[in-house]
C-alpha positions in Angstrom: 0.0 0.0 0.0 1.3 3.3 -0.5 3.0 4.6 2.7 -0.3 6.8 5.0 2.1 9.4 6.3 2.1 10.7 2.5 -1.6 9.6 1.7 -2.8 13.0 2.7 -0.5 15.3 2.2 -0.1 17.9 -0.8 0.7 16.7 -3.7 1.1 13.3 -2.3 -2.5 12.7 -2.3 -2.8 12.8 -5.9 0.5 11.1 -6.5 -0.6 8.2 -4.1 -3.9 8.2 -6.4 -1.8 7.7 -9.7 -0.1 4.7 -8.6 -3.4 3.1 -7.8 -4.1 3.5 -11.3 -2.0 1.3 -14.1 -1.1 3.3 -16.8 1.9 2.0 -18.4 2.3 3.4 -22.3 -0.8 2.8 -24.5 -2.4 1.9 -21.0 -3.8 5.3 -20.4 -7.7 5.3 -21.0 -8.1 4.8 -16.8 -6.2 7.7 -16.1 -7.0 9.7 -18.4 -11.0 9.2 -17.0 -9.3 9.8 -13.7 -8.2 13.9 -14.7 -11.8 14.2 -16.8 -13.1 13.2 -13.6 -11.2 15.1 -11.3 -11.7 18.2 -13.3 -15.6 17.9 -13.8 -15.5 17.5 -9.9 -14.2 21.3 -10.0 -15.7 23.0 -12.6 -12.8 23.0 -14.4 -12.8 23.8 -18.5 -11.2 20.5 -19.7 -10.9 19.0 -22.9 -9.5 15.5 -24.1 -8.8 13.3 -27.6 -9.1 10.2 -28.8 -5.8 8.6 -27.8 -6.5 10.3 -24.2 -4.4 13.3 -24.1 -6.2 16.1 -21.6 -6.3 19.6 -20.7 -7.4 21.3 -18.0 -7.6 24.8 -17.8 -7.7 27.4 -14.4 -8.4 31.2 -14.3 -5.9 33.5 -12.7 -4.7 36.7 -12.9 -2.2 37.7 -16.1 -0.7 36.2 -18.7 -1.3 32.1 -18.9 1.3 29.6 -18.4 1.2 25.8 -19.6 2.5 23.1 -17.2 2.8 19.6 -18.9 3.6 16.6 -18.0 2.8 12.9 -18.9 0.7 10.0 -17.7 2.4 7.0 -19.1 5.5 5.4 -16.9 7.8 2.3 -18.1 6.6 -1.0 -16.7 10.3 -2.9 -15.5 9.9 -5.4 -12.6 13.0 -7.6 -11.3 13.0 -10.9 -12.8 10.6 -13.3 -10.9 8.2 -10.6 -9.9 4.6 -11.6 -10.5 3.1 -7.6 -10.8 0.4 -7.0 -13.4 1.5 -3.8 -14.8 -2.3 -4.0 -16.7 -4.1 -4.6 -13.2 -1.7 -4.3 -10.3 -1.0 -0.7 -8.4 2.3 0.2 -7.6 3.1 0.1 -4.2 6.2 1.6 -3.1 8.0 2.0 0.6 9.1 5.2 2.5 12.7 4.4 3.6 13.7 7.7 5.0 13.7 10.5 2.8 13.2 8.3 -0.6 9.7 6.8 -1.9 11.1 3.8 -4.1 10.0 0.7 -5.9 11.8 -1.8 -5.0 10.5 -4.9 -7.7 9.1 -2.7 -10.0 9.6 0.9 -11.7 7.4 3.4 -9.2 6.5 5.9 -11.6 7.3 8.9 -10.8 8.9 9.4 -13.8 6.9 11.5 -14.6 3.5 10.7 -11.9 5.2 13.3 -9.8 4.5 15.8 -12.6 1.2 15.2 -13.1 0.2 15.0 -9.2 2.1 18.7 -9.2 -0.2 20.2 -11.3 -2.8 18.4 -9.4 -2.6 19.7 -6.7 -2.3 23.2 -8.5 -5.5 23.0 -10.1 -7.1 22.0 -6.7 -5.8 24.3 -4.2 -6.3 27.9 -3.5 -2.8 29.9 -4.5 -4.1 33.3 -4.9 -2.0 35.1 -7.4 -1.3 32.4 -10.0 -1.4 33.1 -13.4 -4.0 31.4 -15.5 -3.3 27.4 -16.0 -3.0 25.4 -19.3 -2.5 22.0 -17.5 -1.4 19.4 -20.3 -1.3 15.7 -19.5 0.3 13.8 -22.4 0.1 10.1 -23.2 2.6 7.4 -24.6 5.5 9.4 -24.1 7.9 6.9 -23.2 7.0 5.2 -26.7 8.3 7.8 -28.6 6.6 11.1 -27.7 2.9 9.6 -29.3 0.9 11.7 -27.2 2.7 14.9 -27.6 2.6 14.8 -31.5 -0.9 14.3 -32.0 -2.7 16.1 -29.2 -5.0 19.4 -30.7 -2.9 22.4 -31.0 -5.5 24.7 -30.2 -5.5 23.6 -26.7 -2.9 25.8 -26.4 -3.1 29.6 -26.2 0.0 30.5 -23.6 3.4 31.0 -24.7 5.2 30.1 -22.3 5.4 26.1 -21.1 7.2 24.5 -18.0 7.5 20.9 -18.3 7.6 19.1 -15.4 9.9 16.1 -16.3 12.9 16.9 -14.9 14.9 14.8 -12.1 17.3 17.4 -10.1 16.3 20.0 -7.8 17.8 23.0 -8.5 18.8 22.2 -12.3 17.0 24.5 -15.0 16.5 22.5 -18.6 16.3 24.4 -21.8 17.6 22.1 -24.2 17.2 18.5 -25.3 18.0 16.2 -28.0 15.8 14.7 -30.8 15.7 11.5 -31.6 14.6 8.4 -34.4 14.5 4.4 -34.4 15.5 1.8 -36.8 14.3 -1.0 -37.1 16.4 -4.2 -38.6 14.5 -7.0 -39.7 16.9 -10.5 -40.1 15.1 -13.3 -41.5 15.2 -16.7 -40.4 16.0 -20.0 -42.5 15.4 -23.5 -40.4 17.0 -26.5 -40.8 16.2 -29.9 -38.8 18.4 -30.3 -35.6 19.8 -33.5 -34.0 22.1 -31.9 -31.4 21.0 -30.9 -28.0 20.6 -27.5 -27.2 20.7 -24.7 -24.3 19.6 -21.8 -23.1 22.2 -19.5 -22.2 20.7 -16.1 -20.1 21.9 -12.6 -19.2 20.3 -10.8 -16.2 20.8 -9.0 -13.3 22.2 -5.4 -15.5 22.0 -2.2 -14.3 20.3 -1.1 -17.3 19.3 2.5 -17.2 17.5 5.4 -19.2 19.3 5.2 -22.9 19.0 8.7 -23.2 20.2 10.1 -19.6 22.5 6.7 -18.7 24.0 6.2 -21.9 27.4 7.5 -21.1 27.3 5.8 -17.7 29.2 2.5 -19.1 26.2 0.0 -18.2 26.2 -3.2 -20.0 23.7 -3.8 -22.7 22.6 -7.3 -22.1 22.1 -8.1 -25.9 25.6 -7.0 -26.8 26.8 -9.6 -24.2 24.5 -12.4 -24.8 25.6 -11.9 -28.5 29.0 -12.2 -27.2 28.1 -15.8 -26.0 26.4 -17.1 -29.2 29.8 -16.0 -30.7 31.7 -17.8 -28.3 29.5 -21.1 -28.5 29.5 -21.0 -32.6 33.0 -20.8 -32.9 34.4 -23.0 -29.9 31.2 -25.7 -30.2 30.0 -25.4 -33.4 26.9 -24.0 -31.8 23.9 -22.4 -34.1 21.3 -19.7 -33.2 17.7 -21.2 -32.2 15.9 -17.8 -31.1 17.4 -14.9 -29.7 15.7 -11.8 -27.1 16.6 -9.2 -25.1 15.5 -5.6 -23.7 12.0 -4.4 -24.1 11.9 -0.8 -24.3 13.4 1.3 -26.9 14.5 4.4 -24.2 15.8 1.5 -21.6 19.2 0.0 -21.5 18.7 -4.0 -22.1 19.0 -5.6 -18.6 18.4 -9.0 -19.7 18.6 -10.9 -23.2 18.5 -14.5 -23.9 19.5 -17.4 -26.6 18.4 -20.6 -27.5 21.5 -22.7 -29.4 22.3 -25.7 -30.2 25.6 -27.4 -29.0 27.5 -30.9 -29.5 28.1 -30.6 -26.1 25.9 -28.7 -23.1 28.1 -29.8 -20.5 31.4 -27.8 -22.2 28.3 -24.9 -23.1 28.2 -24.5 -19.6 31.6 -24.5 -18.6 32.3 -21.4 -21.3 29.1 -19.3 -20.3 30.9 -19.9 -16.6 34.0 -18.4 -17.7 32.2 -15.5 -19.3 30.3 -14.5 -17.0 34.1 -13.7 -14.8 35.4 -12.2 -17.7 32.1 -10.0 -17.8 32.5 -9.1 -14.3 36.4 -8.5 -14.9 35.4 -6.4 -17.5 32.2 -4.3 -15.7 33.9 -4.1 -12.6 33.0 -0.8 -10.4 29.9 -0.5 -12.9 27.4 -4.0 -13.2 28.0 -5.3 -9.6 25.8 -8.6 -10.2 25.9 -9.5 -13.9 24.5 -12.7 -13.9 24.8 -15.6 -17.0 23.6 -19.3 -16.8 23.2 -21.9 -19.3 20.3 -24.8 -18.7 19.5 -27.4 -21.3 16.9 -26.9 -23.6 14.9 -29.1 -26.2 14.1 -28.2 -30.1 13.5 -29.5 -32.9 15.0 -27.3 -35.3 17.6 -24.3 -35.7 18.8 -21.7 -38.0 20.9 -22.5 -41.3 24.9 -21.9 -40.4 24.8 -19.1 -42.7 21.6 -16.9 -41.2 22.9 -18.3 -37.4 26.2 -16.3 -38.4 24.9 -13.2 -39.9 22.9 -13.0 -36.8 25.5 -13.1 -34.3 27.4 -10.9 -36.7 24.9 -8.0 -36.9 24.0 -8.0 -33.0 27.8 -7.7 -32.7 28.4 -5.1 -35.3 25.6 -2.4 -34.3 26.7 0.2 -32.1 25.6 1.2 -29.0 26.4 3.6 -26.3 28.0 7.5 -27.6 28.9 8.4 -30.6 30.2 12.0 -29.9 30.0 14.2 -27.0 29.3 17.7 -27.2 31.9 20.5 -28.0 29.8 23.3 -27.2 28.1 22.0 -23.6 30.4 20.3 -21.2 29.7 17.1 -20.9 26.7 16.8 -22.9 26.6 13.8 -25.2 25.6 15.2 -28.1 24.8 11.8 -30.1 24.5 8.4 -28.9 22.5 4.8 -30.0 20.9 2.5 -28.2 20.5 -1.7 -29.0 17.3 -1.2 -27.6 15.5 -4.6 -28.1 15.9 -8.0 -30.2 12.7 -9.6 -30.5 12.2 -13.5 -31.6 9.7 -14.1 -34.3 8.4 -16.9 -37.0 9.9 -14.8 -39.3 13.1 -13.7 -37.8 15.1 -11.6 -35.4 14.0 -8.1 -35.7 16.3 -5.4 -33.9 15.2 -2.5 -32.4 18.0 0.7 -32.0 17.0 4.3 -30.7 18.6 7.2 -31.7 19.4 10.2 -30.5 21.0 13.7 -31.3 20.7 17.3 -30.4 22.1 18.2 -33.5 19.6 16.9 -37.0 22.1 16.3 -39.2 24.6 14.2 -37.0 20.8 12.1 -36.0 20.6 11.4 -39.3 23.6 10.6 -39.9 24.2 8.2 -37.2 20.6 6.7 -38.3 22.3 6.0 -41.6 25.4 4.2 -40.4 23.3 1.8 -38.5 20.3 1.3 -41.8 23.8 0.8 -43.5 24.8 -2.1 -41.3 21.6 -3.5 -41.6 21.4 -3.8 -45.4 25.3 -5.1 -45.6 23.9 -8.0 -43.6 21.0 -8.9 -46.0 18.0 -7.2 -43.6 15.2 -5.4 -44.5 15.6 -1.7 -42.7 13.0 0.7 -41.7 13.4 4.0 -39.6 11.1 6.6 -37.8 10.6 9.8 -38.9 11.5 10.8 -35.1 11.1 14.0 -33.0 13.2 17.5 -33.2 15.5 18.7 -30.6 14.7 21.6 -28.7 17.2 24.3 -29.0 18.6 25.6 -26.2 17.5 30.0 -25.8 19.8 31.5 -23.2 17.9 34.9 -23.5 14.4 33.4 -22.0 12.5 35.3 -19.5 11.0 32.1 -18.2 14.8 31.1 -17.6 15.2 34.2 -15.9 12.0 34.1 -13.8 13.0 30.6 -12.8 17.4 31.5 -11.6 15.3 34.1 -9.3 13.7 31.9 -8.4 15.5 29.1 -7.4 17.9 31.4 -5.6 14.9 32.8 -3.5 13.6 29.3 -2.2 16.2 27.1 -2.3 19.0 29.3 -1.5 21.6 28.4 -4.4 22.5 29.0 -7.7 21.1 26.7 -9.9 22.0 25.0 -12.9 21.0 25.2 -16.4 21.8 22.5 -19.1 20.3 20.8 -22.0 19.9 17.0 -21.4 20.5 14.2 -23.9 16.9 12.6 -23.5 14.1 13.8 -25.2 11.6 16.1 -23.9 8.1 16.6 -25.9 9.3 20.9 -25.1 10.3 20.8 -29.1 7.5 18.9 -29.9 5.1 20.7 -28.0 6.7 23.9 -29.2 7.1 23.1 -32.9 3.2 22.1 -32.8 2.0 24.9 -30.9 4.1 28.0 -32.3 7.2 29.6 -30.8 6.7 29.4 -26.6 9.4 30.2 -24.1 10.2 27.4 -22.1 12.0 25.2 -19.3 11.8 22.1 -17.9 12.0 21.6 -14.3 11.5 18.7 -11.8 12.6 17.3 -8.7 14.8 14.5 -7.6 14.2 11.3 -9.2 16.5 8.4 -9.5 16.8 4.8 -11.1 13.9 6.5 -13.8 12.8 3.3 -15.9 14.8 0.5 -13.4 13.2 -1.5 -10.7 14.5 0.7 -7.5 13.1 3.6 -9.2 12.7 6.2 -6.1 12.0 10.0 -5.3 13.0 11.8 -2.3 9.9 13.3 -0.9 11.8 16.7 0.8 13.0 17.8 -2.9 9.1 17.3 -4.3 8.0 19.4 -1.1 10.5 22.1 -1.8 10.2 22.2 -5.8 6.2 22.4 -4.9 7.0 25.6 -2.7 9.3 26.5 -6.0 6.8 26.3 -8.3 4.7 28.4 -6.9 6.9 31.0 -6.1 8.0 30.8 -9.6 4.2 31.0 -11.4 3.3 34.1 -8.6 6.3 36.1 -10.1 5.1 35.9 -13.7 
């Protein structure tokens, strides 16, 4: 059950509310009757669309302001958890100051935006300017809600999103991004030989857009690393292959069914992989796991198609491609080997791109569709999302420094961010807006362990306000 010293406080209430509901991406339609609800209980001017984006709207005094934020959250559990991301609530711990998850992701990312504005549009703050509350869905999908929602809604021009994860840290800048898609297609043959599963688990993984330079293992790369290892020292061939399951998470697990001569030397070699992987991760994945259990089928790839397989999972890159040389330690353009998916046809491979400069996106994009079609594969890509370019001449920036040095007592920070942000999105479809992203602190965002400390919501609440009062 969600912790009862929270259940009735600010903010918390509303929060506590959300992860009753499940509402992981394309999983919306409850809590998006959950806002219609809660506005028509208020009188609120709300509107919504068919794929469940909503608006709700406020009076106040001045000039409006849109907050936005979205609905959807990554479903990861830890392996062996039974939760029902379609049915089951989340139900996360206090332990001290941090409100965490500990089996599954908790949400917050980006619940704690949505319960903000919440509590905005249902409490008495005298002075505020007039509210534009968006609540986006399928975000974490690619941004679906954000492209499609009515433009219209939309009369402010100026936006803070609240999907941020640092106190004190002002965003105005992200990168854009696109997927490819790499389609391998299968050729069986009839198999004699025994066969095994061989299994990665226990990776960190991580956000591909915010952890990508953090040196994680990707879980397909070194499962792939395996299937090499048992073709060439066993004669082994590719039976099915999977890993990952998001295209903006880092894989934490993968798998492969192959068939050996021998399971009992398979499992000897995965044994001595699995130190070399720890040799290799050491400081960074502190419990990489990888087994190897025997396994029964009937049939298996061709040597040929087995090979380009293992080949192409090997060859794709993931991780950065080039760091920034205008912002300090800003990636600037990275991929990630988001997902390898087993099916009649064929493994189909899933990479997500990202950039904050176009042309470098699309150039990156075309390196990997170039890979694809030197290994025989049928390649698709996304149209993807824009950037949002940084404006270091923003009044809303400036409003929000003051700010920040009035309630929290320091300077803050301002950076662009190498995930993407529906800001350019939003921005692009609703005409030129000022804007910022701001949030509170989050960590583990799309991991089981996910967590948020609950005095940084408190004081970005008292932020927030201060900071819509002064426009």
């Amino acid at each position: 059950m969600f912790p009862e010293e929270l259940r009735e406080k600010p903010v918390w209430r509303f929060f506590a509310d959300l992860c009753a509901i499940p509402r992981t991406s394309g999983n919306e339609a409850a809590v998006s009757r959950y806002i219609a609800d809660f506005a028509g209980e208020r009188g609120l001017e709300h509107y919504s669309d068919p794929l469940g984006n909503m608006m709700v709207k406020k009076p106040g005094t001045g000039e409006p302001v849109v907050l936005q934020a979205h609905l959807d959250i990554v479903g990861e559990k830890v392996t062996g958890s039974t939760h029902d991301f379609l049915n089951d609530p989340i139900e996360p711990d206090l332990e001290g100051d941090l409100l965490i998850s500990r089996e599954t992701t908790l949400g917050a990312d980006n619940g704690i935006g949505a319960a903000l504005m919440l509590e905005l549009l249902h409490g008495d703050h005298p002075g505020l300017p007039p509210l534009e509350c968006l609540f986006t869905v399928d975000e974490e999908r690619g941004l679906v809600g954000a492209l499609a929602f009515p433009p219209e809604w939309i009369t402010a021009g100026r936006l803070i999103n609240l999907d941020s994860e640092e106190l004190g840290v002002i965003i105005i800048g992200c990168a854009g991004g696109r997927d490819v898609s790499i389609l391998l297609e299968a050729e069986y043959e009839d198999c004699g030989d025994p066969s095994v599963l061989v299994e990665i688990d226990g990776l960190n993984g991580g956000h591909s857009g915010m952890e990508i330079n953090s040196d994680n293992a990707n879980a397909i790369k070194l499962a792939a690393r395996v299937c090499r290892q048992l073709e060439d020292l066993l004669g082994g061939r590719l039976v099915s292959f999977q890993g990952g399951s998001k295209h903006n998470a880092i894989p934490r697990s993968a798998s492969a069914v192959m068939s050996v001569q021998d399971p009992a030397r398979a499992a000897t070699l995965c044994s001595i992989m699995k130190r070399d992987f720890a040799e290799e991760f050491a400081g960074i994945e502190d419990s990489i796991g990888v087994s190897c259990l025997e396994h029964q089928t009937d049939r298996r790839l061709t040597h040929n198609v087995s090979s380009r397989m293992i080949d192409t999972l090997l060859a794709l890159p993931h991780g950065v491609e080039k760091m920034s040389g205008v912002v300090d330690d800003l990636v600037e353009t990275s991929a990630n080997l988001a997902v390898a998916s087993w099916r009649e046809k064929g493994l189909e491979i899933l990479l997500s791109v990202r950039s904050a400069v176009e042309s470098a996106k699309n150039a990156h994009v075309g390196s990997i569709e170039a890979v694809g079609r030197l290994a025989g594969a049928r390649v698709s890509s996304s149209e993807g999302y824009p950037g949002w370019t940084p404006d270091m001449n923003s009044e809303l920036l400036e409003a929000a420094m003051v700010s920040c040095r009035e309630v929290l007592g320091e300077e803050p920070s301002v950076e662009a961010i190498h995930a993407g942000l529906e800001c350019g999105i939003i921005g692009r479809r609703a005409g030129e807006m000022d804007m910022i992203s701001l949030g509170p602190d989050i960590s583990d965002v799309h991991v089981p362990g996910e967590s948020v400390s609950v005095r940084s919501v408190d004081a970005f609440f008292e932020l927030l306000v201060h900071l819509l009062k002064s426009l």
